[in-house]
N, C-alpha and C positions, 0 to 999 in steps of 0.2 A: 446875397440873401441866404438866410440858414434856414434847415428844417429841423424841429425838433425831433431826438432819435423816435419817441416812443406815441409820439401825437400824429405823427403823419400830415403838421399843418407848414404849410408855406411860413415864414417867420420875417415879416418884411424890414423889422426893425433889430436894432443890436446893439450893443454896449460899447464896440468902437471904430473907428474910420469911419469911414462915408454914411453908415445906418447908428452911430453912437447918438448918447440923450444929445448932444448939441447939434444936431439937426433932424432930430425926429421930426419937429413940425413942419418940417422940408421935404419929408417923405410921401406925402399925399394929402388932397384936401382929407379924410379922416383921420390923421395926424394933427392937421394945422393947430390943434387948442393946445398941444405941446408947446408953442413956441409965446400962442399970445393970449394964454388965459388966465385971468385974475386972481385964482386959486390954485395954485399948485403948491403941490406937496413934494418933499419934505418939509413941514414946516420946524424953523429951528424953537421949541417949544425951552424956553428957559422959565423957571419955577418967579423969580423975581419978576416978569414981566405977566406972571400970571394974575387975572382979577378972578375972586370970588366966586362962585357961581352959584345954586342950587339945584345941582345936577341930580338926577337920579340915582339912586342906588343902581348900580348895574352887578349882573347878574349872570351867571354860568351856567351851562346846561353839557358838559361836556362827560362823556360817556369812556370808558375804555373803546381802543378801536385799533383794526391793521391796519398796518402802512409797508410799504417799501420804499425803499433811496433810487430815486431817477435823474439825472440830472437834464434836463432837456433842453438848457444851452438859456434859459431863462428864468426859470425858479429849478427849485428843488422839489421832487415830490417824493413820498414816500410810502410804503407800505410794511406793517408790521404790529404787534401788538406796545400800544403806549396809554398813556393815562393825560388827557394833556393837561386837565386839572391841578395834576400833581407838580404843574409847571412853574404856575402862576405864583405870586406870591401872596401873603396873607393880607397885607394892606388891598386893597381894591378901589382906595379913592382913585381918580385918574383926571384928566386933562380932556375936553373937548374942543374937535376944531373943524372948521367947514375947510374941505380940500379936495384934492383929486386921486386917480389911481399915480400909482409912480412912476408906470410905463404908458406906453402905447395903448389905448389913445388918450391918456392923457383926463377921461373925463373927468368931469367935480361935481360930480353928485356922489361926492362921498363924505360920511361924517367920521373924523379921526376920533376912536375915544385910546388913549396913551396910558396906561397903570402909571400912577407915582409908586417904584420900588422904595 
């Protein structure tokens, strides 16, 4: 088990040996949808198998703001002054897709929206 340096949280799962993604859903029943649920993500989103859609305009609300670099053994966080606007590219159409988070626990109640760069 790892704990994250700056979270202070027990970390039950991990990226490899015995807590890696191929057996997260072996870690506990609030793991289990890791192993058997219908929606998992990453989905491999190729442009050719893309249909149609009449998606939304979506839309940005991002603000200048600090960050720092934390690395806590599971994402990256950060804090300092950035623009994240200034990230994005000019296109904005994108890809939508019913999936789940990437890790732990695995839920799917999540909606993927993807930028076509």
């Amino acid at each position: 088990m790892n704990t994250g340096p700056d979270t202070g949280q027990n970390n039950d799962w991990g990226y490899h040996g015995h807590v890696g993604p191929s057996r997260w859903g072996e870690l506990g029943d609030k793991f289990a949808v890791c192993s058997f649920g219908s929606e998992q993500s990453p989905v491999n989103t190729e442009t050719g198998d893309a249909e149609p859609a009449d998606l939304t305009h979506i839309t940005f609300h991002y603000t200048p703001s600090e960050y720092r670099i934390v690395n806590n053994g599971h994402t990256i966080e950060t804090d300092s002054l950035i623009n994240p606007a200034a990230l994005l590219p000019s296109n904005r159409d994108y890809f939508a897709d019913k999936g789940s988070l990437t890790t732990p626990p695995c839920s799917e109640n999540v909606r993927w929206c993807v930028l076509i760069a």
